[in-house]
Structure formats: structure tokens, C-alpha cells
C-alpha positions in Angstrom: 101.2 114.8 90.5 104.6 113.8 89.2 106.1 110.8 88.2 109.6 108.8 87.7 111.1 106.3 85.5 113.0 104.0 87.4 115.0 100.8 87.3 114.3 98.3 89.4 117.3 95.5 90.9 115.2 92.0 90.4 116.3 90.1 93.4 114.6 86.9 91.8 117.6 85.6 90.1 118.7 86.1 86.8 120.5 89.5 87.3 116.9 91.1 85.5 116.2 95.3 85.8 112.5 95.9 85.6 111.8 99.2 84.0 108.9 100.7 86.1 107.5 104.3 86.7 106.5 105.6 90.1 104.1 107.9 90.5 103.5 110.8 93.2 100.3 112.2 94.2 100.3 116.0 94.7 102.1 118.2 96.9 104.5 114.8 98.0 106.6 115.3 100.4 110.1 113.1 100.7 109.2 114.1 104.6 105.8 112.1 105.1 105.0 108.3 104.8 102.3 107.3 102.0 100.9 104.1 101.1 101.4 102.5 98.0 100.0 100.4 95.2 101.9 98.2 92.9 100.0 98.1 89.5 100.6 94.7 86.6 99.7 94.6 83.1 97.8 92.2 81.5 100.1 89.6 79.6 101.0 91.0 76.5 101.0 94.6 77.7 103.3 96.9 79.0 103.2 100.2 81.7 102.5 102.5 79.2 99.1 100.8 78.8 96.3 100.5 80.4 98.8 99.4 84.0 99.8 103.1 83.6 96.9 104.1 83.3 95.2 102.6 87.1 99.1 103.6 88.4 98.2 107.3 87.2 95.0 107.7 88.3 95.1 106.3 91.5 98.4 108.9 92.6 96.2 111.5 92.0 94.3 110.3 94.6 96.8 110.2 97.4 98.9 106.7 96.5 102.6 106.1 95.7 102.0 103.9 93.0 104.5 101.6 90.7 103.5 100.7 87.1 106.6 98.2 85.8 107.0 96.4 83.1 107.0 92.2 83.6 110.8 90.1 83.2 111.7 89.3 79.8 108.8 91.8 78.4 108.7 95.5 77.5 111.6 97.4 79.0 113.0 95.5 81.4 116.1 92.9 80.4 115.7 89.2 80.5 115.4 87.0 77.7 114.4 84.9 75.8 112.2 88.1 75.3 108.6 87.9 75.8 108.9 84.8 78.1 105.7 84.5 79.8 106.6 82.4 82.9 103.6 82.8 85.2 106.1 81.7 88.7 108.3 84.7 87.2 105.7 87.2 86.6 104.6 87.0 90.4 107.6 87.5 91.5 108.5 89.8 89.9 105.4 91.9 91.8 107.4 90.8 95.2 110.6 93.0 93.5 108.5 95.8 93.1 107.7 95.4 96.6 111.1 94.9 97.6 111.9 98.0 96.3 109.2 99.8 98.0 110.6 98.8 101.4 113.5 100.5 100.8 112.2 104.0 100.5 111.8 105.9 103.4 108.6 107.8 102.4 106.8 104.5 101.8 104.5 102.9 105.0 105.4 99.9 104.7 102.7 98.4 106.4 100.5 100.5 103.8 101.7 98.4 100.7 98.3 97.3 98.5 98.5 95.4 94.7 96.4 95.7 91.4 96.3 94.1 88.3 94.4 94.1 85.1 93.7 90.4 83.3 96.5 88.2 84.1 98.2 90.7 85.9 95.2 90.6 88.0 95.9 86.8 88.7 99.1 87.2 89.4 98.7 89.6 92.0 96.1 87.2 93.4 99.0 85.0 93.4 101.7 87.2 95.0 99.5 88.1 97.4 98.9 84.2 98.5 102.5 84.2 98.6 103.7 87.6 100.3 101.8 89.3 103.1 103.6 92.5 103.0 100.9 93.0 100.4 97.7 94.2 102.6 95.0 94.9 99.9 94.5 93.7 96.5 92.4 95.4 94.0 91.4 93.4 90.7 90.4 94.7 86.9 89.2 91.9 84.8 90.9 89.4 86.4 92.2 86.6 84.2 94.0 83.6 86.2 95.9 82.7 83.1 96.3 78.7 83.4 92.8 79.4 83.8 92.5 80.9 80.8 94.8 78.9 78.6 93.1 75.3 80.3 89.6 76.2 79.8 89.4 78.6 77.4 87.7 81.9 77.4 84.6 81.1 78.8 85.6 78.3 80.6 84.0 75.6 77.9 87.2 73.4 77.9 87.9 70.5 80.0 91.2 70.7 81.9 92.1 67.4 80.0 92.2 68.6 76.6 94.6 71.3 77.1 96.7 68.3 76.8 98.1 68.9 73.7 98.9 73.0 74.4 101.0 71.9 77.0 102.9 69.3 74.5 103.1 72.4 72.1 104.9 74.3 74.7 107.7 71.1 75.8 107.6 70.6 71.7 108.8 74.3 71.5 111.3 74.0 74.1 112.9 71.3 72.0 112.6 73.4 69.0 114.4 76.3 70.0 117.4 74.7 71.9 119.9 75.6 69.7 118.1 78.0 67.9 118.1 81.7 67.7 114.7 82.4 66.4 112.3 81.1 68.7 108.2 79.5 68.4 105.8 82.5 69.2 101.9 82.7 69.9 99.4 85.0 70.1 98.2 86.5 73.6 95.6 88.3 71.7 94.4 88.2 68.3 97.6 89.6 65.8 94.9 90.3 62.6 91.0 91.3 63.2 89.9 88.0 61.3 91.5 85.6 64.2 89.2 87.0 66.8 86.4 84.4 68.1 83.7 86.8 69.3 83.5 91.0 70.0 85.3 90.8 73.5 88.2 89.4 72.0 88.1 91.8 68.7 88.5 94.4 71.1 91.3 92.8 72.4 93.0 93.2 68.6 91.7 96.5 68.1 93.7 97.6 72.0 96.9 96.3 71.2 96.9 96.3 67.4 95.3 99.6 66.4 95.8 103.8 67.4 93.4 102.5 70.3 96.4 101.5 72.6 99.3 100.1 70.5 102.7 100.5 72.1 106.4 99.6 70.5 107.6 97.6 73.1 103.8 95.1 73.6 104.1 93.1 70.3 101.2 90.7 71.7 102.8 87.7 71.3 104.8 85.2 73.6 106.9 82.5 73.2 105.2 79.1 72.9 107.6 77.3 75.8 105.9 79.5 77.5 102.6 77.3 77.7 105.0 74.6 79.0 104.7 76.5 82.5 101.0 78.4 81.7 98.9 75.3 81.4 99.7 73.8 84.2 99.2 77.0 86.7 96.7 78.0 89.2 97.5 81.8 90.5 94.8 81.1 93.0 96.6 77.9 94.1 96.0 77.6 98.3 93.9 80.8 98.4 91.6 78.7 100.8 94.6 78.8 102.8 96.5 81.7 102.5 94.8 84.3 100.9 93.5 86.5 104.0 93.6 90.1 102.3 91.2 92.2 101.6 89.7 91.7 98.1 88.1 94.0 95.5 87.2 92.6 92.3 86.3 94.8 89.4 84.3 93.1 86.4 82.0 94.2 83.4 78.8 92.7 84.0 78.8 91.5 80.2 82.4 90.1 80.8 83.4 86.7 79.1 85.6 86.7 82.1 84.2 87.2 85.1 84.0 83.1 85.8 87.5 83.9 87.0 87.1 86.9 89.1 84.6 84.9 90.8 86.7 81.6 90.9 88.7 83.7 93.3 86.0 85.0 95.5 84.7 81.8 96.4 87.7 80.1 97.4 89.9 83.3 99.0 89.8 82.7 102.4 89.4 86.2 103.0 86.4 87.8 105.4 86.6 90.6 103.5 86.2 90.4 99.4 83.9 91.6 97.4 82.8 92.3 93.5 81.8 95.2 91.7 80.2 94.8 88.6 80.5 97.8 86.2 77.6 97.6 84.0 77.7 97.7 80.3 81.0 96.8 80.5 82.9 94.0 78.6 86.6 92.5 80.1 88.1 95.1 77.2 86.2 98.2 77.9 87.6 98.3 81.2 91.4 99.1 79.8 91.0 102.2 79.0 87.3 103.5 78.1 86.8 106.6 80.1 83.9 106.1 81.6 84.4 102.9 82.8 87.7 103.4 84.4 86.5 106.4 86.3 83.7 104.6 87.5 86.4 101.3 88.4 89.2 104.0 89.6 86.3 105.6 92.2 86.1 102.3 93.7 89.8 101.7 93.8 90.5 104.7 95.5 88.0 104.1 98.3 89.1 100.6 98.9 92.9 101.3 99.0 92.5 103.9 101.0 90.1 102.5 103.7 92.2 99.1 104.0 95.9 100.6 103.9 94.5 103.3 106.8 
């Protein structure tokens, strides 16, 4: 297994290069077709993380894959820098994909997504969107409008997120002019902010030795929430989302509602949820055991939908 770092054109707009890293399975060949699986971080991370990780682990198995790093975040250009634009973030999966097309050892009729947390929801949502992706794989999936709406564990009234989305227009306002701009947390920055365990893990992955990285400082910019709170990544699914669907969850996940907010309305035949026990939405980033166990289902569902 070998891998690549490679710049990606964005054809979204914006004249954006996403940094990305593809990665070959063993004895590849330029001369045979593969398929291939596009892998997004969770907001606030980067592909050195736990999006490298999956990307990694699933070319060893026989896929092409692409771990990239979102618009505006890590090493791909773009600013304001960490912008969190959730319409953005899916399309920048549809790039990736664009990119894939163009490379004559891909099957392009092979071409399967993943994501881990949010960038589990917004493959949900690229998929809705663009049916050149034939299989999508979820870790932990967080649909972050979700999320930021109703709160962890989905205690919050769509209502009274009023005021995060005034915070977000407020910030716009704030920063015109400005060159220091309004930031917030996307996990907790100090071990004292976190609510509950799950989310002290969250702290401990992207603060500590655990799984810190230069480039994911785990905030975003609060205009940010003035596109967040009102989003749905699994807006039309009942419609539109006809791909095959694996979703991966701990069985003690604060998150699953979300995982399985998306099973029930996908219109999809063919979806389906495996719960990993023992395991919380965190564990799943990068604890050995678990992501064997995820990666082992992965494999077998990629591989038997993108035959």
C-alpha cells in the first residue's frame, strides 16, 4: 500500500485547492480499474485524523481511496479560514469526485463515500445530491444542523436555536471590516467545558497526544452558525437518497438519534445499521479495536455494492 499527497482544483467556485491524499491498495496497477472511496472528516478535523485513518485502512483492502481536507479548513486554501459552510463542505465531496473521474485507473461507476460525524452527514448529503456516488458508508454520523438545533442528544426544540442563529448574522456584522474574526468551539477547547464523558473525549482527541494535529485547531468561525442552524444534510432523502446505506454507531452513542434519523427517512431499499458495542460516538475515531471491527464491515459493504 502506497499513498499520495495531492492537490485538488475545486470546481465549486472560489478558485479553492483541497489538499487531499490518495491512497493505493497493494500491488496497484496504473493498468487496471479500481473502485474508490472518498473519505470526510468530522468538522473540526483534518485528513491526518481519524479521515485518514478509514482512507488508510480501507486501501489495504483493495479501494482507491481519497482522505482531503474540507475548503477553508486544514490545508486546503480558502478563507476566512475555518469557515464551516455546511452547502460548501458537500460540495466540496462532489470535487473529490470530480477529480476521481478524471483518472483513468478509477471505475467510475465504482465510486462509494464515507464520513465520520459531520462528515458523515455531509456525505449523506452529497450523496442526495450526486448519484455518481453509489454506496455510502457512515461512522458516527452527526447531521450537523442537527446537531447545532437540537443539541447533543436531541433535547432542544428547533425553536430555541433561535438565538445561535442571531449569534451567527451578529457575527457576520462583527467581522465586516474586521481582520480578526468571532470563533466557537466545535469541541470542547479546555477539559472543564465538556458536558458529559462522550464529549470529554471529544477534548481529549483533538486537544491532547490522543490525536492533536497543527492544522485542526477545533474551532470555527461563529458566521458560520448563520448557515449551520438552519441545515438538514438529509434534506429530500425521502426523495432522492436511493444508495446503498451502512451506518456504523456505538451502541452507547449520544449520537446515534442521527444515524438513525437518516435510516428512517432514506428512501433507500437497502440501509442498514451496525451497532458496535461498548462503543461511544468518540471511541470510534481511532480506538483500535473498534475501528477494526467498523473497518471489517466497511470493507465488506464497499466491496459488495461497488462489484
Amino acid at each position: 500500500m502506497s499513498q499520495e499527497k495531492i492537490s485538488i482544483k475545486n470546481g465549486n467556485g472560489q478558485g479553492i485547492i483541497l489538499s487531499a491524499v490518495i491512497n493505493f491498495p497493494e500491488g496497484f496497477s496504473q493498468n487496471k480499474k479500481y473502485p474508490a472511496v472518498v473519505v470526510s472528516h468530522p468538522g473540526g478535523g483534518v485528513k491526518e485524523q481519524t479521515a485518514g485513518l478509514y482512507a488508510k485502512k480501507l486501501s489495504e483492502n483493495g479501494l482507491v481511496t481519497i482522505a482531503y481536507d474540507a475548503s477553508y479548513q486544514g490545508e486546503s486554501t480558502g478563507e476566512l479560514r475555518q469557515l464551516e459552510n455546511p452547502y460548501i463542505r458537500t460540495e466540496d465531496i462532489s470535487a473529490v469526485i470530480d477529480y476521481l473521474t478524471t483518472l483513468p485507473y478509477i471505475d467510475t461507476d465504482k465510486i462509494g463515500a464515507m464520513g465520520i460525524c459531520a462528515g458523515a452527514g455531509y456525505t449523506a448529503n452529497a450523496a442526495i445530491n450526486d448519484h455518481r456516488i453509489k454506496a455510502v458508508g457512515m461512522i458516527s454520523a452527526v447531521n450537523i444542523g442537527s446537531m447545532f438545533r437540537n443539541g447533543w442528544e436531541n433535547t432542544i426544540k428547533d425553536e430555541d436555536a433561535l438565538p445561535y442563529l442571531l449569534e451567527g448574522t451578529n457575527a457576520r456584522t462583527a467581522d465586516a471590516g474586521n481582520t480578526e474574526v468571532q470563533t466557537i468551539p466545535l469541541a470542547p477547547l479546555k477539559e472543564e467545558d465538556a458536558p458529559n464523558e462522550e464529549l470529554r473525549e471529544a477534548w481529549e482527541y483533538y486537544h491532547t497526544d490522543r490525536c492533536q494535529y497543527p492544522t485542526a485547531p477545533g474551532f470555527v468561525t461563529t458566521r458560520s452558525l448563520s448557515q449551520l442552524i438552519s441545515y438538514d444534510a438529509y434534506n429530500k432523502a425521502e426523495a432522492f437518497f436511493t444508495q446503498p446505506l451502512l451506518a456504523i454507531v456505538g451502541s452507547v452513542a449520544g449520537s446515534a438519534w442521527m444515524s438513525d434519523d437518516l435510516l428512517e427517512r432514506a428512501a433507500s431499499s437497502d440501509k442498514k445499521k451496525y451497532l458496535v458495542e461498548g462503543a461511544n460516538h468518540m471511541s470510534l475515531y481511532d480506538r483500535e479495536n473498534y475501528v477494526n471491527e467498523a473497518t471489517g464491515q466497511l470493507v465488506s459493504f464497499f466491496h459488495e455494492k461497488l462489484n
